[in-house]
FIDREN-942935 format. One record per residue (C-alpha): residue number from 1; z negated, x negated, y negated. Coordinates in Angstrom, 3 decimals, always signed. Layout:
FIDREN-942935
pos/z/x/y
NUM/Z/X/Y
...
This chain:
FIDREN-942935
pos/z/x/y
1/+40.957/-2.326/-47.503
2/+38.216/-4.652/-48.142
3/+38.600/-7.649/-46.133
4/+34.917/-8.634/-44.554
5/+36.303/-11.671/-43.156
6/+37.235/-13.062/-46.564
7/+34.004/-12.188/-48.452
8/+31.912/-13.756/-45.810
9/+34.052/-16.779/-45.745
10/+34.182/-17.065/-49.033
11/+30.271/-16.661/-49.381
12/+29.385/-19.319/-47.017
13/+31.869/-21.999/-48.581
14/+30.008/-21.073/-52.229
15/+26.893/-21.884/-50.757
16/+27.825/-25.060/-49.140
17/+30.333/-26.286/-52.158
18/+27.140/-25.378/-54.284
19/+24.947/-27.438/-52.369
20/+27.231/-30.315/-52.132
21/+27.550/-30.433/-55.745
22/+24.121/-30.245/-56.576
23/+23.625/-33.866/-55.183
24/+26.293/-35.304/-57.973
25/+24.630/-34.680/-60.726
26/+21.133/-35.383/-62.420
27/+18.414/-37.041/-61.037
28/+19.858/-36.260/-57.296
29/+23.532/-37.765/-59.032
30/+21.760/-41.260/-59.184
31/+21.710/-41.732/-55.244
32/+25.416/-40.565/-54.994
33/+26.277/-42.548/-57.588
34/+24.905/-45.473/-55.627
35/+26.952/-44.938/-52.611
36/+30.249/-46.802/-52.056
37/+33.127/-45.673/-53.691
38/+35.689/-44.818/-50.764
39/+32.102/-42.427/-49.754
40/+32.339/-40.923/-52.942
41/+35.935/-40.448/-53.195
42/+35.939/-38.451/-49.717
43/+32.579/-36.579/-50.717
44/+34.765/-35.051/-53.959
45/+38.232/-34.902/-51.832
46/+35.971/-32.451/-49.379
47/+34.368/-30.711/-52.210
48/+37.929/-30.291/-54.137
49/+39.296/-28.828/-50.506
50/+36.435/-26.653/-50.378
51/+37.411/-25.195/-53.796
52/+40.995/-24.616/-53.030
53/+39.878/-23.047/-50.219
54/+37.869/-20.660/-52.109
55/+40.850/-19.926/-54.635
56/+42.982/-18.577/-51.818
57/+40.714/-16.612/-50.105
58/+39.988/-14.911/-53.679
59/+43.812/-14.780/-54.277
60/+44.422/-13.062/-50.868
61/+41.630/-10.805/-51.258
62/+42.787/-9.958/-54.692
63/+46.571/-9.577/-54.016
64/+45.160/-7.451/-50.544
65/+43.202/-5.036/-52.771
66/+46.190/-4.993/-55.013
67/+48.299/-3.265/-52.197
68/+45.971/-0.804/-51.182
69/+47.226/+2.821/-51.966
70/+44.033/+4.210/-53.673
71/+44.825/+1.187/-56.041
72/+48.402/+2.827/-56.547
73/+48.715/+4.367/-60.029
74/+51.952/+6.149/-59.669
């Protein structure tokens, strides 16, 4: 079974990682790049964690969907 959980999890951290990311890059990019580095470090460290955390919940939801018995083709 579809895990609501997951999807809504994984919806809100694609929305925030999206919005996070949107202020690295173009004209917005030129104010982060301004900030410290150590800022900017820990801004991408939470962004890269954000990701990760993504992956997994994908993975499970995947390998969950996997193990389902109306996916079972035997």
């Amino acid at each position: 079974m579809f895990n609501l959980d997951h999807q809504d999890r994984a919806d809100a951290i694609v929305q925030k990682l999206s919005a996070m990311l949107t202020v690295t890059c173009g004209e917005c990019g030129e104010s982060f790049r301004m900030m410290a580095d150590r800022i900017q470090d820990n801004y991408m460290w939470a962004c890269a964690d954000m990701a990760r955390e993504l992956q997994h919940l994908i993975l499970d939801t995947s390998a969950a969907q996997q193990a389902t018995p109306e996916n079972d083709h035997a």
